[in-house]
C-alpha distance (Angstrom), angle and dihedral (degrees) to the residues before:
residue distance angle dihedral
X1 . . .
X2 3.93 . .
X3 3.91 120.6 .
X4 3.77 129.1 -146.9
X5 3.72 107.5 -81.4
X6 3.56 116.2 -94.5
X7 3.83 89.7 24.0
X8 3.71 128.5 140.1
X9 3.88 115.7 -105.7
X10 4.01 106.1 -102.6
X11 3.50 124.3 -86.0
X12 3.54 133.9 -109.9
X13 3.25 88.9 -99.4
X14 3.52 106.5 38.7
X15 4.01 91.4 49.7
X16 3.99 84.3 59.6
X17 3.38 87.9 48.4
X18 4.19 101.2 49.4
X19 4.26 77.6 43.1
X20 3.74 89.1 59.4
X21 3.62 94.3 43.1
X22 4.10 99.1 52.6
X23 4.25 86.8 37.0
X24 3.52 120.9 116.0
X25 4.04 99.9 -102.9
X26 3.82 84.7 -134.2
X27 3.61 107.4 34.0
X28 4.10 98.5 39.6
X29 3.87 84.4 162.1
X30 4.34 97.9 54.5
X31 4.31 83.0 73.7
X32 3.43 112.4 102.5
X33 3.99 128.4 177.8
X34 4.19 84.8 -146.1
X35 3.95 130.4 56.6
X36 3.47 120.9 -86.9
X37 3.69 99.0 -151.2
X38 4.03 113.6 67.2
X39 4.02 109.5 -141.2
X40 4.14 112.3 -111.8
X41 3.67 113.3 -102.2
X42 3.94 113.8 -94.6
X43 3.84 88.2 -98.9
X44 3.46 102.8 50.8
X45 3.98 102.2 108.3
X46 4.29 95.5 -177.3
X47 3.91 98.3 47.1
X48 4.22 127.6 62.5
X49 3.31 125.5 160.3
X50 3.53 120.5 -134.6
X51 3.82 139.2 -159.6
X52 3.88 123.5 -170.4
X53 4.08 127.3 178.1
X54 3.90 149.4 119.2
X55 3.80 118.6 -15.5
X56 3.83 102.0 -108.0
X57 3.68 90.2 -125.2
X58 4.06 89.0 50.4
X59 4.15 124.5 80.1
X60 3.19 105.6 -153.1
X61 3.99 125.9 -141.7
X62 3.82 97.4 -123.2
X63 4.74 77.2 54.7
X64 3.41 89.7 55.4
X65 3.71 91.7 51.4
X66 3.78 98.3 42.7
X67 3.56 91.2 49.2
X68 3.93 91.1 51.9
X69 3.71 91.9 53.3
X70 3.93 87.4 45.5
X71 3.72 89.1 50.0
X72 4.06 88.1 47.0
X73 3.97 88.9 56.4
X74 3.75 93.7 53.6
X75 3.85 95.3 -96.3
X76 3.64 91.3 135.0
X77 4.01 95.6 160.9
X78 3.93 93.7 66.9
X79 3.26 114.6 109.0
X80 3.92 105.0 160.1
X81 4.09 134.6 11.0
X82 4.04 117.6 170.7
X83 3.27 128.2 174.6
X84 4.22 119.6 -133.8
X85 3.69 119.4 -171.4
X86 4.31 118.2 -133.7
X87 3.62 122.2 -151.3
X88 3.70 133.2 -160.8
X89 3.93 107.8 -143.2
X90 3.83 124.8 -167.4
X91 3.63 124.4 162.7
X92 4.00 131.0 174.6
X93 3.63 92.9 -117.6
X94 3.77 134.8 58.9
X95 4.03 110.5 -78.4
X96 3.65 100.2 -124.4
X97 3.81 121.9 -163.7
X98 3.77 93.1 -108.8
X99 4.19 87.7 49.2
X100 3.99 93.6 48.2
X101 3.95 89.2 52.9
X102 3.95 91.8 51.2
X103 3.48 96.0 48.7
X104 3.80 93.1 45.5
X105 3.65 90.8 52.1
X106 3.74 87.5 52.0
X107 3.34 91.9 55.8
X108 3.76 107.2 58.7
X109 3.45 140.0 14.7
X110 3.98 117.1 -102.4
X111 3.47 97.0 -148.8
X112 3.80 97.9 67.7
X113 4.04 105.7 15.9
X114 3.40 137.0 26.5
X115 3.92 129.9 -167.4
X116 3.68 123.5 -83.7
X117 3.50 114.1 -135.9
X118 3.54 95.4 -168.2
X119 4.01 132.1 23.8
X120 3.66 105.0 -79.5
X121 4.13 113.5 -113.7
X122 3.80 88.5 -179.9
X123 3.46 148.4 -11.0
X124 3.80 105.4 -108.0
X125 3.60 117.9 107.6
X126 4.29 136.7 -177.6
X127 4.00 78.1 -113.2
X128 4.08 102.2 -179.0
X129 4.09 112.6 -104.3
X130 3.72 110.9 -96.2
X131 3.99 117.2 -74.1
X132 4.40 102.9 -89.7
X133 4.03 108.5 -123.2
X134 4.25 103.5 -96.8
X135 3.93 115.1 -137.2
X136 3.85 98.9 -135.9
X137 4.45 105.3 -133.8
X138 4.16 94.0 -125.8
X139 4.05 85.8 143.5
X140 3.90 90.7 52.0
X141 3.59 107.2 40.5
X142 3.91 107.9 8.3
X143 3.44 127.7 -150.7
X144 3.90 93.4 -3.8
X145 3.67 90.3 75.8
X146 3.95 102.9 50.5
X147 4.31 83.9 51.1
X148 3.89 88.1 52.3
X149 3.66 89.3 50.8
X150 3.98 94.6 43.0
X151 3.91 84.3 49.0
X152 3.92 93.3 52.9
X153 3.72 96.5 33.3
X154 4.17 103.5 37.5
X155 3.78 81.9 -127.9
X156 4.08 83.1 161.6
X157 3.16 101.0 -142.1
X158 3.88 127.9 170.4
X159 3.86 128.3 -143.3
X160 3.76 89.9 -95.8
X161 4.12 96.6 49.0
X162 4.07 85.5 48.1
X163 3.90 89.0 54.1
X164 3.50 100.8 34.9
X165 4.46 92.3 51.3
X166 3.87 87.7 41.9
X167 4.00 87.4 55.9
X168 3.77 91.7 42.0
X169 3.74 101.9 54.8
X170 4.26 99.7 26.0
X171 4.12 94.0 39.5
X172 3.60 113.4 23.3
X173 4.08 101.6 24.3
X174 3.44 106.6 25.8
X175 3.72 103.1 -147.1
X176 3.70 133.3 89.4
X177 3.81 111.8 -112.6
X178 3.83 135.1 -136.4
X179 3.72 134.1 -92.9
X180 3.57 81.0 -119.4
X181 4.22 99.1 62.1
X182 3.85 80.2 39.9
X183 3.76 95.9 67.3
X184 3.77 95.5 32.9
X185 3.90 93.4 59.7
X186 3.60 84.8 37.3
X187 4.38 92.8 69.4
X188 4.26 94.7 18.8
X189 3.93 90.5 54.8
X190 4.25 97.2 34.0
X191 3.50 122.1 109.7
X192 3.64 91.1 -111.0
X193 3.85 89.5 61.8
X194 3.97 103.5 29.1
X195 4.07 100.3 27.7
X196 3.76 94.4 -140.5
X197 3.04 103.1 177.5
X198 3.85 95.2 38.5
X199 3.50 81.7 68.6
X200 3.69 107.4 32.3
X201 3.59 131.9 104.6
X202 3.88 116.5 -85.6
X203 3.54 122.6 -140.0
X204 4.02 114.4 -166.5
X205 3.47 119.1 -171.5
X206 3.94 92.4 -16.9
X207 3.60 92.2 -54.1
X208 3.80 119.7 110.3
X209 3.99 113.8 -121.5
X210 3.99 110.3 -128.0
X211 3.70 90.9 -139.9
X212 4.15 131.7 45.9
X213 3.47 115.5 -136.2
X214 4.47 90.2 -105.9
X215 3.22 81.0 60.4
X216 3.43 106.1 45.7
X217 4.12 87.0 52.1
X218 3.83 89.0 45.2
X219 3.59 86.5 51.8
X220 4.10 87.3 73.8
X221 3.26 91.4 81.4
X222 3.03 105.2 72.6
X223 3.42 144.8 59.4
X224 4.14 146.0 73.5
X225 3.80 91.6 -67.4
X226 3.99 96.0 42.2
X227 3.71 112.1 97.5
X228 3.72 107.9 -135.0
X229 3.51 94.9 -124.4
X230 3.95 107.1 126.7
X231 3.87 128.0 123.4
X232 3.46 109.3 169.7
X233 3.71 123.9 8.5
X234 3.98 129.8 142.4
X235 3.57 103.9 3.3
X236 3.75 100.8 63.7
X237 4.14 149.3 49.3
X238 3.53 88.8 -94.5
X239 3.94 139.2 15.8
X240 3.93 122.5 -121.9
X241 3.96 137.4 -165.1
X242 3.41 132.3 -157.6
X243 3.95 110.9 -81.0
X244 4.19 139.7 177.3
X245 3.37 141.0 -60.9
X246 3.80 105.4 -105.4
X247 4.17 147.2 164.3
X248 3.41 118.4 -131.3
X249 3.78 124.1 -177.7
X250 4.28 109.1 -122.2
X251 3.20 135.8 -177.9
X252 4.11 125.8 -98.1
X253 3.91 98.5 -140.6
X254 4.08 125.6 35.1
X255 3.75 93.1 -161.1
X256 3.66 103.1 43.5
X257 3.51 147.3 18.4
X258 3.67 123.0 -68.2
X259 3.84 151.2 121.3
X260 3.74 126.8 -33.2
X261 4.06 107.7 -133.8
X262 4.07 119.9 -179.2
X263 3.51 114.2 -116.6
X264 3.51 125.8 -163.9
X265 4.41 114.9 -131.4
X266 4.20 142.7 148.2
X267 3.61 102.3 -107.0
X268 4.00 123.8 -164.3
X269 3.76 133.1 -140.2
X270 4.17 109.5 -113.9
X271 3.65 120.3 -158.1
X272 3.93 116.1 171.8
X273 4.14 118.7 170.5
X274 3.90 126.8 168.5
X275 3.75 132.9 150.1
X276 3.64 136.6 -116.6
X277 3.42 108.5 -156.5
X278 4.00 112.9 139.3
X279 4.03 90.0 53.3
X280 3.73 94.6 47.9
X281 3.74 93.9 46.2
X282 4.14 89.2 62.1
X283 3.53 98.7 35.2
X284 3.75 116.9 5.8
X285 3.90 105.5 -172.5
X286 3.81 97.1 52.8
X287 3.94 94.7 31.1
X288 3.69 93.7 52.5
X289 3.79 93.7 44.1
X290 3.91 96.2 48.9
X291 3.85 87.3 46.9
X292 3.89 96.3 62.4
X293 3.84 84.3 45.1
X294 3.40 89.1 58.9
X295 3.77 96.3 45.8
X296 4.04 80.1 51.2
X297 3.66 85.5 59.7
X298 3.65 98.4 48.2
X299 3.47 82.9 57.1
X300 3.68 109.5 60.7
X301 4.05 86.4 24.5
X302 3.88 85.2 76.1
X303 3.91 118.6 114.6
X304 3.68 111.7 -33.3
X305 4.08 89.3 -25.5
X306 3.72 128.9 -52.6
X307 4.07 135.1 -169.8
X308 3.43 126.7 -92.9
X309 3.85 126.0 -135.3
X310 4.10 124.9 170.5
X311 3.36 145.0 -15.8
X312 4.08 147.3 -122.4
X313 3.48 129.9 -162.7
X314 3.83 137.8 -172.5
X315 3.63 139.5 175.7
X316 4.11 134.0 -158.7
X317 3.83 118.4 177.9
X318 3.65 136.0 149.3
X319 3.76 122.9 -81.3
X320 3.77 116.6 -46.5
X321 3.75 101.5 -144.2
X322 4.05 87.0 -166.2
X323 3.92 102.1 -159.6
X324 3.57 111.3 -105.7
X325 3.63 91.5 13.5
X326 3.87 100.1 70.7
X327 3.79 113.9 161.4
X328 3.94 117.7 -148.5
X329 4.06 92.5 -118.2
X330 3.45 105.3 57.1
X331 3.60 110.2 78.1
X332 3.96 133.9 -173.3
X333 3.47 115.8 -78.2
X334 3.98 132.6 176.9
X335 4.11 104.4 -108.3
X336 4.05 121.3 -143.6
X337 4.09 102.2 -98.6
X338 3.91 95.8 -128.1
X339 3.88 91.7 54.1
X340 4.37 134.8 86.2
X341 3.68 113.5 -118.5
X342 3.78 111.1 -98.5
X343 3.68 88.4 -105.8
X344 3.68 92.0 58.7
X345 3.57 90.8 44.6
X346 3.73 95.9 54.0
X347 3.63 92.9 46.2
X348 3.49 107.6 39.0
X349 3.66 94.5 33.8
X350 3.50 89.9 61.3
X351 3.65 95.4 41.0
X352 4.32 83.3 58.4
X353 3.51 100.8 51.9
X354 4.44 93.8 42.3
X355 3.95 81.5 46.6
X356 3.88 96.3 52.4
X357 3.91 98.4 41.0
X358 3.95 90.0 46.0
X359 4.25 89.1 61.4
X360 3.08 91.9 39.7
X361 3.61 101.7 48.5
X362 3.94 102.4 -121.7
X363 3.68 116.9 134.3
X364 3.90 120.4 -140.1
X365 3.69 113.9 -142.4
X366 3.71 107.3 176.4
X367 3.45 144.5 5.0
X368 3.81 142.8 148.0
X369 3.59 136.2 -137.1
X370 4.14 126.7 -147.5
X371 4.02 135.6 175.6
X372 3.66 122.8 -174.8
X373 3.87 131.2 170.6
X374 4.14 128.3 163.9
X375 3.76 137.2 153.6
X376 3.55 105.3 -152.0
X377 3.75 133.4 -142.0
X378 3.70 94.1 -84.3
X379 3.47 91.4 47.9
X380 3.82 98.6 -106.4
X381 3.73 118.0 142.8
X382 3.85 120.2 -123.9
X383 3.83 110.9 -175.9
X384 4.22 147.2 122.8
X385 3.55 89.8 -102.2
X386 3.71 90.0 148.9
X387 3.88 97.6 41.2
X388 3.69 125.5 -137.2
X389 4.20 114.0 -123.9
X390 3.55 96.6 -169.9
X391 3.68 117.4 -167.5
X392 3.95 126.2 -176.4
X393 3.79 129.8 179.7
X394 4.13 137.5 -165.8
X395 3.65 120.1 -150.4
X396 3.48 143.9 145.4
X397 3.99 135.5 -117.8
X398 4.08 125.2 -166.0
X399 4.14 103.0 -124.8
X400 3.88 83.0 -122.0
X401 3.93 94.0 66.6
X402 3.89 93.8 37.5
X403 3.27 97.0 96.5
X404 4.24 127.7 65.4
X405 3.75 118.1 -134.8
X406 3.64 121.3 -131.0
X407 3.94 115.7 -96.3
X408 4.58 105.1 -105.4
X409 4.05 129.4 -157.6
X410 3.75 102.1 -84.6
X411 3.94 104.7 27.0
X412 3.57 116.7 134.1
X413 3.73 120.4 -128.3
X414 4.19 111.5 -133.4
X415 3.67 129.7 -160.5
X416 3.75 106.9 -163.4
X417 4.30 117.3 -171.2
X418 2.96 141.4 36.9
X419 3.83 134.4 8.6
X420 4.23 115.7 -102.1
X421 3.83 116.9 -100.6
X422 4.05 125.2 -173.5
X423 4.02 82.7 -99.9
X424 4.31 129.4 119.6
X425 3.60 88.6 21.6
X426 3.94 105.8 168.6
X427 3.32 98.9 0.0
X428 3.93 94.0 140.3
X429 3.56 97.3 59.9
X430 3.58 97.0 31.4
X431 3.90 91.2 58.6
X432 3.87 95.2 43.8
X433 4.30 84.1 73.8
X434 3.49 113.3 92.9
X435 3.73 79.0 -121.0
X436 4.12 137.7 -107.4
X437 3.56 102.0 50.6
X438 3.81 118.0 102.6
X439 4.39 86.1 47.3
X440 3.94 80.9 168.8
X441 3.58 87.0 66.1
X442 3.63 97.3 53.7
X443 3.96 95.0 125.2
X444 3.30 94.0 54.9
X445 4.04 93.1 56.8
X446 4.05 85.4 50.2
X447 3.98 82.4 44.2
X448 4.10 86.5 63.9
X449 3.92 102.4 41.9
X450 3.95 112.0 101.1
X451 3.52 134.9 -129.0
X452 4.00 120.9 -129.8
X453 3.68 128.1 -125.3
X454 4.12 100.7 171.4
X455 3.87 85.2 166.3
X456 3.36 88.5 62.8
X457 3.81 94.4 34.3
X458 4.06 81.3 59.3
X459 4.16 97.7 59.0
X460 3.61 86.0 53.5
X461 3.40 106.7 48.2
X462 3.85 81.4 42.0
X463 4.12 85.9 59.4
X464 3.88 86.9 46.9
X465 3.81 92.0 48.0
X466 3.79 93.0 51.4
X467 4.20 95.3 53.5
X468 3.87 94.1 39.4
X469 4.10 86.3 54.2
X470 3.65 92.0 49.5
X471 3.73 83.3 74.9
X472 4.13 118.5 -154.2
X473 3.94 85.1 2.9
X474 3.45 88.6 65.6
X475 3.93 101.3 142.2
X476 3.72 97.0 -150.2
X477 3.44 119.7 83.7
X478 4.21 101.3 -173.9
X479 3.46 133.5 4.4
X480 3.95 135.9 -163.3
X481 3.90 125.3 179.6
X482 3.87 111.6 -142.7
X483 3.63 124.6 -107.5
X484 3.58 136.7 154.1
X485 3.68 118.5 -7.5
X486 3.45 87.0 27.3
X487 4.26 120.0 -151.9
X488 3.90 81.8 3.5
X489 3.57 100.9 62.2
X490 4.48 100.1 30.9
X491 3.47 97.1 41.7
X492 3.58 99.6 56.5
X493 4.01 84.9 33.7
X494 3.78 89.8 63.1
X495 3.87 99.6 41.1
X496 4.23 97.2 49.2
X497 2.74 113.4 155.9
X498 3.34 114.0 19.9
X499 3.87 110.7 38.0
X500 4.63 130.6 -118.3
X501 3.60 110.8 -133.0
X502 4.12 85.3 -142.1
X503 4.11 135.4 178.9
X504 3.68 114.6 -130.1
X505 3.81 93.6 -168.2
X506 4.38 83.0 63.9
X507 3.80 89.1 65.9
X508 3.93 112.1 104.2
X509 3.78 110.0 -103.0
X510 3.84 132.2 -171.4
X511 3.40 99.1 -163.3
X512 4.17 121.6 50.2
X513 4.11 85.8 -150.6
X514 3.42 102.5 68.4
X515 3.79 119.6 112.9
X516 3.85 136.9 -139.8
X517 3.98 98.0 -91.8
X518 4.12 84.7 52.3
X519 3.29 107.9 44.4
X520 3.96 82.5 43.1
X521 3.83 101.7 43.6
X522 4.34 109.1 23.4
X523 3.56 113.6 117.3
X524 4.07 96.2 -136.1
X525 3.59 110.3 178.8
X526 3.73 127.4 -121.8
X527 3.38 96.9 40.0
X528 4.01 135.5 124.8
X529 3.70 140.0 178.9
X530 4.09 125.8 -135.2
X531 3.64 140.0 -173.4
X532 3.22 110.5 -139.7
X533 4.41 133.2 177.8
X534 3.64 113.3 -115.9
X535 4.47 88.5 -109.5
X536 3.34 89.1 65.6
X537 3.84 111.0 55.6
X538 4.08 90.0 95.2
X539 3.63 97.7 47.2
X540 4.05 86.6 56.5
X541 3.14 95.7 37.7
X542 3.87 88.6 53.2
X543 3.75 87.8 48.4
X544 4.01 99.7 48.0
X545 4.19 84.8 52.4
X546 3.68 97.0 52.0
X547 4.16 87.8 48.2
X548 3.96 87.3 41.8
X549 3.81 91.1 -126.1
X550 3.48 124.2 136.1
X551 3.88 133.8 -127.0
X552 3.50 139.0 -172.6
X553 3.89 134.5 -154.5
X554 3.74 115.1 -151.0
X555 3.37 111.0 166.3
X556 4.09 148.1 -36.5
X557 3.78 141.5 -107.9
X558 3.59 111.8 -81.4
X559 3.85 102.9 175.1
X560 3.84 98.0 -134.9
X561 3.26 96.9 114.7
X562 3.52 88.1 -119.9
């Protein structure tokens, strides 16, 4: 527990109070102000003791939370409480160096935590200065230097992207460019983000296809038998159809309590679905939970903002091979290096996605689960290696918010949510590869899974809730969620045409060490970006204090185009 600085130690009566607060409800007398695990003595070879928790430099979402429900009590002086967790290790052979270092990195995630060598007296560290932005020598050495930089970054590019950038910046602008613009057209221009081939031409057998595939789905639509029902479909986060006529009860005030009056509006049937495979293949609990709160997102990031309602789920791996429970058609099969077995990705996955809809309130209502592995006759290999986390969502959208309004000269551009962590970095190139080649680059596929905050994910969708059900007063005029490429990719998104002149240091950050390129470019969950008119920055303002959700305002329309 860290206090503000320059604050009196607790009282008496405080301290008993923080004690109640942490205390198991149950087992009030199991908290103790001292370990309960001794450390080994120096010579004992078979025994460490081991302590794991929050990078220093990190506040964590379950911190922010304790400290509001500190802060609620009247603890006004507490500024920080994380919890680590302390293990008690023996093993029957001698804990070598190389031993002690696997089991600690089994034990925690490096991403968020780190081991403490020591019992903590504080929460400052030495942390290193954040990383300076790298100018990337295109002019100098040409197209060698953007395939270094896609080899140490897992930019993912193809032979056309590293001909195409080399002729952008040597040719046509005449400047090298940053490591920074590297890794932002690296996730805005991926497959994941731009679905190139989706929509590219398709050549079968040397003969060019008159349709793409888009537009082969799109072509659904239409038709004598097609009912002409559609709303929203292809152009935003989520697709709409044309619903009823109904009164719903809403409240008076958005920023404080009041009376609940029925209104009377057209309200449209939402249905958003996407998958979240790459993430769940590398680590399946926090992949599959940050991929239904993105579907959540896409949800109430529809039109001007929209409600959400339940949830599906679905899973597809490779064959389980449950020990003890074998079956006589799934046979062994080498697995990619950088991805969960299927049995860990059926389990855990689904033990992500339940644990994210439960915080956040969304109820799942069907799902299904499938495994499938063969080598054929001519010894090809058919199988989910990559799985599919499939995540689906119903929701509903008033017709007067189902439509976004154009960004205008002078609007600010929002981020509402949570604060940006070094998490999800990459994850749009990294999950445009069919997935398990480049097993040297392993840490950078962990590098670009997220890490879910659905408590979090609930005060903002409780701030999007509040302006959609304010009806044509709705103070937001667009809204994107945030997925991969982060700030690079929905800033720019939200501002086309006509260009922000925006200032990456104003985004909310957890940790003071991150640099330019991520702040700019990590995928952080729970996060959303807004235009919003100039009038209306202290209404939302008002509305994002009442739900305890913070906001940030980095910058306004210009209309360059820059």
């Amino acid at each position: 527990v860290a206090l503000e600085d320059g604050a009196p130690a607790l009282s008496a009566g405080d301290a008993s109070k923080l004690r109640w607060l942490v205390a198991e409800t149950f087992e009030q007398d199991k908290t103790s102000c001292s370990p309960g695990l001794a450390a080994p003595a120096a010579s004992d070879a078979h025994t460490m003791l081991l302590e794991v928790g929050p990078r220093l430099t990190f506040a964590t979402a379950w911190s922010s939370n304790a400290v509001a429900i500190c802060q609620s009590a009247g603890l006004r002086s507490v500024a920080r409480v994380e919890m680590s967790r302390r293990y008690l290790i023996s093993t029957a052979e001698p804990l070598t160096p190389a031993l002690r270092a696997a089991v600690s990195a089994a034990l925690h995630d490096r991403m968020t935590e780190q081991v403490y060598p020591e019992p903590l007296q504080s929460f400052s560290s030495e942390a290193p200065a954040a990383a300076a932005t790298r100018t990337i020598p295109l002019m100098a050495e040409g197209r060698a230097a953007l395939e270094r930089l896609d080899k140490e970054m897992g930019l993912g590019f193809d032979e056309a992207d590293l001909d195409y950038y080399t002729n952008l910046f040597v040719d046509k602008l005449g400047r090298d460019p940053t490591d920074v613009e590297c890794f932002d057209m690296a996730q805005s221009n991926s497959e994941h983000s731009r679905h190139w081939f989706f929509g590219g031409k398709m050549v079968i057998d040397g003969v060019e296809q008159p349709q793409t595939l888009f537009k082969m789905v799109k072509e659904t639509l239409k038709g004598d038998k097609v009912v002409d029902n559609s709303v929203i479909a292809f152009h935003d986060n989520s697709s709409a159809i044309t619903g009823f006529g109904v009164s719903p009860l809403r409240p008076s005030s958005a920023t404080g309590p009041s009376e609940y009056k029925q209104t009377a509006e057209l309200s449209h049937l939402l249905l958003t679905a996407e998958t979240h495979n790459f993430p769940t293949g590398v680590a399946p609990f926090p992949g599959a939970e940050t991929g239904t709160g993105g579907r959540l997102r896409d949800t109430h990031a529809t039109g001007r903002g929209s409600l959400v309602g339940a949830g599906v789920s679905a899973y597809c791996t490779g064959n389980l091979r449950i020990p003890g429970f074998e079956q006589p058609w799934e046979d062994e099969a080498p697995l990619a290096p950088n991805l969960a077995t299927p049995l860990d990705i059926m389990v855990s996955a689904s033990n992500g996605a339940s644990d994210y809809g439960n915080k956040f309130g969304e109820p799942v209502l069907a799902g299904f689960a499938r495994t499938f592995g063969m080598e054929l006759d001519n010894g090809e290999r058919r199988e989910w290696l990559k799985p599919i986390m499939f995540s689906a969502g119903l929701g509903q959208i008033p017709d007067v918010q189902s439509k976004k309004g154009d960004p205008e000269v002078g609007m600010w551009v929002v981020k509402v949510g949570g604060p940006a962590y070094r998490i999800g970095l990459g994850g749009g190139a990294a999950s445009s590869k069919a997935g398990g080649e480049d097993a040297d680059l392993a840490a950078l596929d962990f590098d670009a899974v997220q890490r879910g905050d659905a408590e979090m994910e609930n005060k903002m969708n409780r701030v999007i809730r509040a302006c959609v059900e304010m009806g044509e007063s709705n103070p937001i005029v667009s809204i994107h969620d945030q997925g991969a490429g982060g700030n690079g990719n929905v800033c720019k998104e939200i501002v086309e045409p006509l260009g922000a002149k925006l200032q990456a240091r104003s985004i909310n950050s957890g940790d003071a060490t991150l640099s330019i390129l991520e702040l700019w470019g990590a995928e952080y969950q729970e996060n959303s970006c807004l235009l919003l008119r100039p009038e209306s920055r202290p209404l939302f303002e008002a509305i994002c204090a009442r739900e305890s959700c913070p906001s940030a305002f980095l910058g306004q329309v210009t209309g360059d185009g820059m």
